[in-house]
FISE-593702 format. One line per 3 residues: for each residue x negated, y, z negated of N, C-alpha, C, CB. Coordinates in Angstrom, 1 decimal, m for minus. Glycine has a CB too. Layout:
N
X/Y/Z/X/Y/Z/X/Y/Z/X/Y/Z  ...
% end
This chain:
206
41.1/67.0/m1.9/41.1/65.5/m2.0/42.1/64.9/m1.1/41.3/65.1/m3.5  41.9/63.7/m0.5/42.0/63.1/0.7/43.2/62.0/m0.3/40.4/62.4/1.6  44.6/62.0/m0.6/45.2/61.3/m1.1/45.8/60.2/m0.3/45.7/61.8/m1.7
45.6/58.6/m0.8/46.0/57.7/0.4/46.5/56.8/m1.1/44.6/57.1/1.8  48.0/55.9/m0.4/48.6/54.9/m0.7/48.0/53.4/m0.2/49.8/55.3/m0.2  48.2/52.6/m0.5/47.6/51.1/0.0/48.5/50.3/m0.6/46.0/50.6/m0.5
49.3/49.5/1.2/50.7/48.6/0.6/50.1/47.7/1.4/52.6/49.1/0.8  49.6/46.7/0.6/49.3/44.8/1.1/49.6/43.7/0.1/47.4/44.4/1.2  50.2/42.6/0.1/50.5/41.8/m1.0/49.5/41.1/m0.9/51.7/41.2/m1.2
48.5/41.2/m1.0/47.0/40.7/m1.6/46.2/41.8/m2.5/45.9/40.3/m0.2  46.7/41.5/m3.9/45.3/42.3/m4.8/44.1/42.5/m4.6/45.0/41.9/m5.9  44.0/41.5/m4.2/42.0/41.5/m4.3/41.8/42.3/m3.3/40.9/39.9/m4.0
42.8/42.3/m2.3/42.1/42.8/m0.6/42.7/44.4/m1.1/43.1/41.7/1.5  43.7/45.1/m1.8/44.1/46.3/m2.1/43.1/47.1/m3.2/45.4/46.1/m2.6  42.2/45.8/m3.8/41.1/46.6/m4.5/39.7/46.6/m3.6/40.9/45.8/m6.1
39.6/46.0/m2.7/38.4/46.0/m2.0/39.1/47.6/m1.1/38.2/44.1/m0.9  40.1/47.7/m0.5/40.3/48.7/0.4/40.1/50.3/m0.7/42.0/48.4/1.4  40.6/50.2/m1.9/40.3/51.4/m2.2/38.7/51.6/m3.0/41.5/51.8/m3.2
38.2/50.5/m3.2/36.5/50.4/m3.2/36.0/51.2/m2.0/35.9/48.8/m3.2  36.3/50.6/m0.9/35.8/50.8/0.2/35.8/52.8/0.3/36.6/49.9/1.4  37.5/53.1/0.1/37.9/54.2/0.1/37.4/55.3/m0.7/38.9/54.0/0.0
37.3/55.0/m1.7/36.8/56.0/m3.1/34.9/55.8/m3.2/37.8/55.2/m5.1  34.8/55.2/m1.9/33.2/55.4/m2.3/32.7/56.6/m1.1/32.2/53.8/m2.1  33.8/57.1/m0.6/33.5/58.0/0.3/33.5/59.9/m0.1/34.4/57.6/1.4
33.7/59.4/m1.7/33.8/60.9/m2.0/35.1/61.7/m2.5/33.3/61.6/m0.8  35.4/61.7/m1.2/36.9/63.0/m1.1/38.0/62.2/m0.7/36.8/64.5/0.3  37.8/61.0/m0.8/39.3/60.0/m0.8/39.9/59.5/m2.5/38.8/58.3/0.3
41.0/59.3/m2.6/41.2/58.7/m4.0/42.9/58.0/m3.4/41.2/60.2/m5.5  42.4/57.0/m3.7/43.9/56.0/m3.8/45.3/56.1/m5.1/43.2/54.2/m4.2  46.2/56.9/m4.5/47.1/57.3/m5.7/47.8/56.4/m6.2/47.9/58.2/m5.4
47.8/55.4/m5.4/49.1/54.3/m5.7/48.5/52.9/m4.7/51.0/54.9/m4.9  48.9/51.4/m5.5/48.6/50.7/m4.5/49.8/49.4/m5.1/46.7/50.5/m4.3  50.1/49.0/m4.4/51.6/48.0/m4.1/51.0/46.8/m2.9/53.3/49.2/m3.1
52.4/46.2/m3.6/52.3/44.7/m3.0/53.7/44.2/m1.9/52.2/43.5/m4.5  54.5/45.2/m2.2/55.7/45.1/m1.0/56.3/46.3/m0.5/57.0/44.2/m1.4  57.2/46.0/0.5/57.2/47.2/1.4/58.3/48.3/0.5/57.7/46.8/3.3
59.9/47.5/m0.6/60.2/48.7/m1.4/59.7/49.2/m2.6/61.5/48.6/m1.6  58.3/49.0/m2.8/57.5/49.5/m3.9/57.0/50.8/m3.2/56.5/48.4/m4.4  56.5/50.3/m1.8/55.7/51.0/m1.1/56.0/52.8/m0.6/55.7/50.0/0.0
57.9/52.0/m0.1/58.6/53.5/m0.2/58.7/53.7/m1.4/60.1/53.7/0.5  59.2/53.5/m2.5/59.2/54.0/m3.9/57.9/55.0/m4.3/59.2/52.6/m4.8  57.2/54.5/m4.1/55.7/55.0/m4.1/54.9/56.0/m3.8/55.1/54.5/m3.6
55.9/55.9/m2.2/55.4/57.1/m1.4/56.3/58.5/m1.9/55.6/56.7/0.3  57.7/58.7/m2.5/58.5/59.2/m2.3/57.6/59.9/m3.7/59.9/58.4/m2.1  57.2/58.8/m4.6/57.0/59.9/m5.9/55.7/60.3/m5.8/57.2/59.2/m7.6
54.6/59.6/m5.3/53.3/60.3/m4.7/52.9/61.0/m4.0/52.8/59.8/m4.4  53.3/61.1/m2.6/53.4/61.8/m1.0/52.0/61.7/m0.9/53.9/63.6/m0.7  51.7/60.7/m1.0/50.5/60.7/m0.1/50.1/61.2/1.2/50.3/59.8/0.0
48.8/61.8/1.3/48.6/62.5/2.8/48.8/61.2/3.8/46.8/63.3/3.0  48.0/60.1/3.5/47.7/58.9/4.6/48.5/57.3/4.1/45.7/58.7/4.7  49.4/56.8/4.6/49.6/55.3/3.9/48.7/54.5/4.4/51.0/54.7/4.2
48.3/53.6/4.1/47.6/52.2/4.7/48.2/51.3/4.4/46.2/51.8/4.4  49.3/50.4/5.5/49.7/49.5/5.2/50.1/48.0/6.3/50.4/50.1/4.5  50.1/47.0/5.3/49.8/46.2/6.4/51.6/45.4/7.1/48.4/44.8/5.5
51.8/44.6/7.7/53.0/44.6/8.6/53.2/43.5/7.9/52.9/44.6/10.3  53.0/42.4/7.2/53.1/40.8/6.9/53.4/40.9/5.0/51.1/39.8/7.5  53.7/42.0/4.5/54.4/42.2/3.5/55.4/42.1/3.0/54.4/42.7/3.3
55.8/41.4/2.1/57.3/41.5/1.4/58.0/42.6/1.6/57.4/41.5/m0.1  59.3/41.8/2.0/60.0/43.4/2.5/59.6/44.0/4.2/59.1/44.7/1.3  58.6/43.7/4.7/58.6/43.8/5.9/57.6/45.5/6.0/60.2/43.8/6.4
56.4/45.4/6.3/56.0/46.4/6.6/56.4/47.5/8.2/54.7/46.0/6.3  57.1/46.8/9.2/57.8/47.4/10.2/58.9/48.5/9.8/58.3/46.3/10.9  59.2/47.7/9.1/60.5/48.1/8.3/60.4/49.5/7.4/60.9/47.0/7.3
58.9/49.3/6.3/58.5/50.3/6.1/58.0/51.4/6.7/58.0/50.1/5.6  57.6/51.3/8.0/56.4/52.2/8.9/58.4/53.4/9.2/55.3/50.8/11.1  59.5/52.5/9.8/60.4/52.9/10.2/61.1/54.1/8.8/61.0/51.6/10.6
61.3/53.6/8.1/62.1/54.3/6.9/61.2/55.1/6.7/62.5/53.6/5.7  59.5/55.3/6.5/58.8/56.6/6.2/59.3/57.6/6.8/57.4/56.7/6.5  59.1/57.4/8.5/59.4/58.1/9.7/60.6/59.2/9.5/59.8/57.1/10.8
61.7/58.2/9.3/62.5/58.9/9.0/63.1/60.0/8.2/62.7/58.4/8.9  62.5/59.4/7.2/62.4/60.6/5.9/61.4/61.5/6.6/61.6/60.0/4.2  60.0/61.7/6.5/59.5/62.4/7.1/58.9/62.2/8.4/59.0/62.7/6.4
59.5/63.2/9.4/58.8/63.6/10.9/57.4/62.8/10.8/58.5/65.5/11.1  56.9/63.8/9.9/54.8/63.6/9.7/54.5/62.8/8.8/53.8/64.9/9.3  55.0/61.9/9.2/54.4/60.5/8.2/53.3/59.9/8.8/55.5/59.3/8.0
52.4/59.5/8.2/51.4/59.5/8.5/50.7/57.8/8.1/50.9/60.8/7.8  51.4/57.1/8.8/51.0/55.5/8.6/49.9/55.0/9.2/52.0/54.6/8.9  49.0/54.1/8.9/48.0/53.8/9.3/47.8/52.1/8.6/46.9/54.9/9.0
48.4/51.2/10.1/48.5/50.3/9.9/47.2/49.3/10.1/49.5/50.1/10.4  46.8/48.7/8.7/46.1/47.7/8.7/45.8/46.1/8.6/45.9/48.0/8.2  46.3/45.5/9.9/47.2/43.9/10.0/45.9/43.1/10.5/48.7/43.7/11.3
45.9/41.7/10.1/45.7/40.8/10.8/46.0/40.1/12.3/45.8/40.3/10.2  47.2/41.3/12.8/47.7/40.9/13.7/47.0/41.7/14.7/48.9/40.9/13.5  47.0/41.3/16.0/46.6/42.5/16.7/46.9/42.4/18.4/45.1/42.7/16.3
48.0/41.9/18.2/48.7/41.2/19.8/49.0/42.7/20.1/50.5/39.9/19.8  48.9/42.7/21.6/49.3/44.6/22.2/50.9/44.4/21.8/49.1/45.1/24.4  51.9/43.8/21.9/53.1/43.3/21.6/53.0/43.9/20.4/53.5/41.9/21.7
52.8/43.6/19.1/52.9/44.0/17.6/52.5/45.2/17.4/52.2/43.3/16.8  51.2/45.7/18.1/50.4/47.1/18.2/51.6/48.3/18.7/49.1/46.8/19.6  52.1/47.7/19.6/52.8/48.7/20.4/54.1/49.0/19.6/53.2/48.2/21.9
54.9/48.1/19.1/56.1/48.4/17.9/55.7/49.0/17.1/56.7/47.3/17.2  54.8/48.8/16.5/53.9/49.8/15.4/54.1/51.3/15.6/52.1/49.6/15.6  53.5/51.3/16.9/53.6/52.5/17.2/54.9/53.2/17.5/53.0/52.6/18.2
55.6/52.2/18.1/56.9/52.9/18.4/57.9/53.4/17.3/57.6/52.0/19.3  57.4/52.2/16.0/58.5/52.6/14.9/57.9/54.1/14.2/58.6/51.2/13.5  56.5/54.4/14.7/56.4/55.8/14.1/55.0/55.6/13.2/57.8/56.3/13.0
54.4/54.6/13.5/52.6/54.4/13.1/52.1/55.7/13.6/51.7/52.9/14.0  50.9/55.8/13.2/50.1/56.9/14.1/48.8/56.5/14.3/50.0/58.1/13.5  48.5/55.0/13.4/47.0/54.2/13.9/47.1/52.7/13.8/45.6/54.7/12.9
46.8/52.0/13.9/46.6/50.8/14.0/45.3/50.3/14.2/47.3/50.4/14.9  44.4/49.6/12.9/43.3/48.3/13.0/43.4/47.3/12.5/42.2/48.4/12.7  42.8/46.3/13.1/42.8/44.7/13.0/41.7/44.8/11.7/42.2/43.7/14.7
42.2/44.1/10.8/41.6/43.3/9.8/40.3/42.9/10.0/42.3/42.3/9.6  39.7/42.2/11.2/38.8/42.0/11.8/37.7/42.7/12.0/39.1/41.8/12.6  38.1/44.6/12.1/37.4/45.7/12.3/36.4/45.7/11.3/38.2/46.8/12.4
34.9/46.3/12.0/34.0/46.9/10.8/35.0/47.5/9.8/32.9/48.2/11.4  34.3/47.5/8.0/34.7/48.4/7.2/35.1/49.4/7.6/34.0/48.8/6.5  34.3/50.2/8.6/33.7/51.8/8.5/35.1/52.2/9.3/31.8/52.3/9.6
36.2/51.2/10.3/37.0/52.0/10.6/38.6/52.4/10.0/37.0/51.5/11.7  38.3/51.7/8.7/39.4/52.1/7.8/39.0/53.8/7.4/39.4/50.9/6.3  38.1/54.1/6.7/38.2/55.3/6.9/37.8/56.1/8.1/37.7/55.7/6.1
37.3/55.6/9.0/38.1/56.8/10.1/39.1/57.0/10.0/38.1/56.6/11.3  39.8/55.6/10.2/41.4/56.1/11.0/41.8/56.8/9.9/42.7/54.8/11.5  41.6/56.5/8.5/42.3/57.5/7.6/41.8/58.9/7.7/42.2/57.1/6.0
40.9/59.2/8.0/40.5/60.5/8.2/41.3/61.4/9.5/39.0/60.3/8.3  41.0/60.5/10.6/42.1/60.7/11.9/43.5/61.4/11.7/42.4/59.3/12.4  43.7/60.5/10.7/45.6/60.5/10.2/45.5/61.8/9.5/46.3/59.0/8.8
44.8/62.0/8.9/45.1/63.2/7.7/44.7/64.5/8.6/44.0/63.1/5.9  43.6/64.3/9.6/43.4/65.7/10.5/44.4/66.1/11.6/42.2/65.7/11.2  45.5/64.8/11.6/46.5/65.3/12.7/45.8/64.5/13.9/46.5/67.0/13.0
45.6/63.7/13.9/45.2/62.8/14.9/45.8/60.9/15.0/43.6/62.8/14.6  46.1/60.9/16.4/46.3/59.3/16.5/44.9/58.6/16.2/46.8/58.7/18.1  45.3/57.4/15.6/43.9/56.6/15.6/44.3/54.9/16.0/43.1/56.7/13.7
43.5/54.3/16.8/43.2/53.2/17.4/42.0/52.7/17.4/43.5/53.2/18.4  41.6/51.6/16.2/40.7/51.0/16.7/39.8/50.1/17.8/40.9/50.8/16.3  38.5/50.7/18.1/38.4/50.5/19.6/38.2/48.6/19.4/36.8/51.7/20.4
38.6/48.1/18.5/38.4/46.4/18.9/39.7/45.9/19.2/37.7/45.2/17.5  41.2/46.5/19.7/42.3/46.5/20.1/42.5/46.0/21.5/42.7/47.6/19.8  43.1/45.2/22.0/43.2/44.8/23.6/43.1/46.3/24.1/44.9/43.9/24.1
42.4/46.1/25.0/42.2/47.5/26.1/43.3/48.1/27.0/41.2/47.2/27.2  44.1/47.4/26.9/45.3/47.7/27.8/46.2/48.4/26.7/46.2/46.3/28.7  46.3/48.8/25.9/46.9/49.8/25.2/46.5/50.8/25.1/47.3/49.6/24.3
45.2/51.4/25.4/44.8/52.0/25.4/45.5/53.0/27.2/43.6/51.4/25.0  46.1/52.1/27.5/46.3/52.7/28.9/48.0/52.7/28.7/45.6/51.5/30.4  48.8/53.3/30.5/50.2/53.2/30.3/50.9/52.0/29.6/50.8/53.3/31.5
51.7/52.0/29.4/52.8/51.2/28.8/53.4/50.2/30.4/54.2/52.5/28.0  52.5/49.1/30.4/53.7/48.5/31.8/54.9/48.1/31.7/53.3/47.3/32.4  55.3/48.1/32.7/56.6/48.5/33.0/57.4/46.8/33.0/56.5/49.4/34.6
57.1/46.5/32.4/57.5/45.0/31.9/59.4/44.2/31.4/56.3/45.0/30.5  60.4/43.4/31.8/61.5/43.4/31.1/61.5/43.0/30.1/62.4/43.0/31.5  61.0/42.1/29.7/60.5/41.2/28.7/60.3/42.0/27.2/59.2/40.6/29.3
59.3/42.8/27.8/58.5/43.9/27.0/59.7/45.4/26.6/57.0/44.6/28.1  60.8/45.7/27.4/62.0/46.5/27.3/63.0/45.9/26.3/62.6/46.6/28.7  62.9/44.4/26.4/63.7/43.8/25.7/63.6/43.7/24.2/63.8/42.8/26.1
62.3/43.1/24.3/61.7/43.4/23.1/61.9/44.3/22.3/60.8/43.6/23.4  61.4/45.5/22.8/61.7/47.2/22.7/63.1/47.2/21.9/61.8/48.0/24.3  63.9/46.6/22.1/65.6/46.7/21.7/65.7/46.6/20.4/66.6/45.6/22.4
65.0/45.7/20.1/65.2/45.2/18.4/64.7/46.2/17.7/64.5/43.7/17.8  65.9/46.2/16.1/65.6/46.7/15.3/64.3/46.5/14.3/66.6/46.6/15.0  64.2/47.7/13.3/62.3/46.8/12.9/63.3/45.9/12.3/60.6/47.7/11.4
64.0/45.4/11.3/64.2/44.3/10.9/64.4/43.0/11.6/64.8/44.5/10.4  64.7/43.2/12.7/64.9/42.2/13.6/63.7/41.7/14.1/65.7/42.5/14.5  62.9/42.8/14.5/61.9/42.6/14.9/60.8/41.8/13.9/61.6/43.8/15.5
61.2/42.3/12.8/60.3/41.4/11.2/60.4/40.2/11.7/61.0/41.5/9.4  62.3/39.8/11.7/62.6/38.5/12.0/62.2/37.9/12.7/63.4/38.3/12.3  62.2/37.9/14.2/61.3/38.1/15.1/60.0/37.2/15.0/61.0/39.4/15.0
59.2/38.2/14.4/57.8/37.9/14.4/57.4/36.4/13.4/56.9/39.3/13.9  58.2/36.9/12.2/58.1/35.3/11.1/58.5/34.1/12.2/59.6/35.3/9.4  59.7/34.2/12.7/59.7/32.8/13.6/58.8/32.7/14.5/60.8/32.3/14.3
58.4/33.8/15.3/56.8/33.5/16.7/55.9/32.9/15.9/55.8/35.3/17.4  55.6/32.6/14.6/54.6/32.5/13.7/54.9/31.0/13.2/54.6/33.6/12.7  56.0/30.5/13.6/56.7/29.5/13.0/57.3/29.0/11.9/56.3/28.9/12.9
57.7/30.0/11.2/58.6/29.7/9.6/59.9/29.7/10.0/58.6/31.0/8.2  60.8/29.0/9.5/62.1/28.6/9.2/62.5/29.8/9.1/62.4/27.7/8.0  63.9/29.7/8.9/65.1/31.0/8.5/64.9/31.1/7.3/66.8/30.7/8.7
65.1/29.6/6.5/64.6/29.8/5.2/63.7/30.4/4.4/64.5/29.2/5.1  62.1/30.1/5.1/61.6/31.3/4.7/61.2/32.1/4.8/61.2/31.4/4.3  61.7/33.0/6.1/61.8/34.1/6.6/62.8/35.1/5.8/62.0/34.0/7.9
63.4/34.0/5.0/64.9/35.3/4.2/63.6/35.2/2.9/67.6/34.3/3.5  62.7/34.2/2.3/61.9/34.3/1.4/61.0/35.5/1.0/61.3/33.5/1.6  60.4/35.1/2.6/59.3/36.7/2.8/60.2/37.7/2.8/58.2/36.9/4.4
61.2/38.0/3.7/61.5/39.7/3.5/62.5/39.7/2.3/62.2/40.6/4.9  62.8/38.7/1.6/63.5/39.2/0.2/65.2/39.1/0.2/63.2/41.0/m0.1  65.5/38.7/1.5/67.1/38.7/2.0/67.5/37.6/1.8/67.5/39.0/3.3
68.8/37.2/1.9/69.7/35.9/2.0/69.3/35.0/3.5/71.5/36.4/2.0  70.0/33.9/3.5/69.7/33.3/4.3/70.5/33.3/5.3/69.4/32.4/3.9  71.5/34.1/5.2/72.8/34.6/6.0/72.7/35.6/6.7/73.8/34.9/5.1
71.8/36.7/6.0/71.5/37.6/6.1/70.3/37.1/7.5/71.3/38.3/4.7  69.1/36.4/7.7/68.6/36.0/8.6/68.9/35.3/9.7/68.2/35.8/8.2  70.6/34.8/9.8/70.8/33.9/10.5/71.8/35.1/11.2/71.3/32.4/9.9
72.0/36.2/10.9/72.8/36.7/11.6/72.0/38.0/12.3/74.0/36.9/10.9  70.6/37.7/11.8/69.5/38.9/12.7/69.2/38.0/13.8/67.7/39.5/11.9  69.1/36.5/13.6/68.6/35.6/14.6/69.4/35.6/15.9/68.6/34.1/13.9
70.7/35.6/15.1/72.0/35.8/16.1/71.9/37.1/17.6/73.5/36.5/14.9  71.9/38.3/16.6/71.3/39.6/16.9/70.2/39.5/18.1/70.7/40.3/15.5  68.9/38.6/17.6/67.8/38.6/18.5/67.8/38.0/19.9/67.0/38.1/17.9
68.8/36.5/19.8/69.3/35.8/20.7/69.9/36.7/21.9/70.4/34.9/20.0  70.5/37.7/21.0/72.0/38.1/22.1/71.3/39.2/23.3/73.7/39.2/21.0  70.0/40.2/22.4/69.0/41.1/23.2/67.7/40.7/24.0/68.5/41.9/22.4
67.3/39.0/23.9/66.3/39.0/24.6/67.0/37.9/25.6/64.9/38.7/23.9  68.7/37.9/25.7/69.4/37.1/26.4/68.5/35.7/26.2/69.8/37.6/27.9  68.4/34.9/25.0/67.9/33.3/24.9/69.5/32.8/24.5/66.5/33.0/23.2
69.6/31.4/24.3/70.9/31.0/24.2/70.7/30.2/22.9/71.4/30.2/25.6  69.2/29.3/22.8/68.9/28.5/21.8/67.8/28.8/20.9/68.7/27.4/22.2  67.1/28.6/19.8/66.4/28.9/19.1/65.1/28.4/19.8/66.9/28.4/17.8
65.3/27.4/20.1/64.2/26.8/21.1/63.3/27.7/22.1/65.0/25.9/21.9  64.3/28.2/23.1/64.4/29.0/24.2/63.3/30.7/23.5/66.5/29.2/24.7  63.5/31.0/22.0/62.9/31.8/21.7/61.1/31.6/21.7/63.4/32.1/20.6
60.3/30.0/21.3/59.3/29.7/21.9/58.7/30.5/23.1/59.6/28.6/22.2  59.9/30.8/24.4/59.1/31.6/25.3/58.5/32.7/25.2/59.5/31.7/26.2  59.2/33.4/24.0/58.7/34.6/23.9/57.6/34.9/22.8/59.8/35.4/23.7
56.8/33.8/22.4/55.9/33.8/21.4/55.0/33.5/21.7/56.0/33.2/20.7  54.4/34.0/23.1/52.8/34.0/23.7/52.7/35.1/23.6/52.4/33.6/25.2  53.7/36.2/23.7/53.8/37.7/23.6/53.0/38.2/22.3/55.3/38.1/23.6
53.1/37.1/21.6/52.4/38.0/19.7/51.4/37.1/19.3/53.8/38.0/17.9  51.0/36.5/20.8/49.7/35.9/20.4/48.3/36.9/20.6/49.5/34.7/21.2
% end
């Protein structure tokens, strides 16, 4: 039996994905959560073979993909976002994903990629910008990027998206102090000077 986790803070959409999942037979959903430290909690007492989880979660699902990794080498995450900028794709990967599909995708490629994951395989949905599919260009922008921590990079993305500090410490569960001094952090690595000046870098996660 094909054991998989599911971490999204939408119920309805965490019971549609293990519907989808458990109608395939030899899959069974062991656990399913709504933020990302339930998610590690979860994983730690379950071990699931495959996680499915999405990046726009309480707590920060980057953040989660990162701390699996860690713990274990062969963690086996298979991220499922509404996002699907090569920019966000590519962090995914870098924090230690091993698949990535857009929300957007047919049903049918949630279980692939979980199938993928559990046979030892990367998985990428083929409705992904095409250029990731290829080298990594050689970009500074994109190096810089690269620098930030996942939490920073959480940070990051909530303001490219346009929320305040305020409720960016909301969504990932932190102080507001605690965000203003990742903001600080982000300023100092993509050399911006003003909060403003971060705007330029938010065509990138479009």
């Amino acid at each position: 039996m094909l054991r998989v986790l599911l971490a999204d803070d939408h119920p309805v959409v965490r019971a549609g994905y293990q519907r989808l999942l458990e109608q395939d037979g030899d899959i069974r959903v062991v656990a399913d959560v709504g933020d990302g430290a339930a998610a590690y909690a979860a994983c730690i007492e379950h071990e699931p073979d495959v996680v499915v989880a999405d990046l726009s979660m309480p707590g920060g699902g980057m953040d989660l993909i990162q701390r699996l990794c860690q713990r274990h080498d062969d963690a086996r995450v298979l991220v499922f976002s509404m996002h699907d900028s090569s920019l966000l794709v590519r962090r995914a990967l870098e924090a230690g994903a091993r698949g990535y599909i857009p929300k957007s995708s047919p049903p049918q490629r949630l279980i692939e990629g979980v199938r993928a994951l559990h046979a030892g395989r990367r998985y990428l949905a083929p409705e992904l910008p095409a250029e990731l599919l290829g080298p990594r260009p050689a970009v500074d922008e994109g190096e810089r990027t690269a620098s930030l921590s996942a939490r920073e990079f959480e940070v990051f993305r909530l303001l490219a998206q346009g929320l305040s500090a305020a409720d960016c410490a909301q969504r990932l569960n932190v102080s507001a102090k605690t965000v203003s001094n990742h903001q600080s952090a982000i300023k100092d690595k993509l050399g911006v000077a003003t909060s403003a000046a971060l705007a330029h870098w938010r065509c990138a996660m479009a």
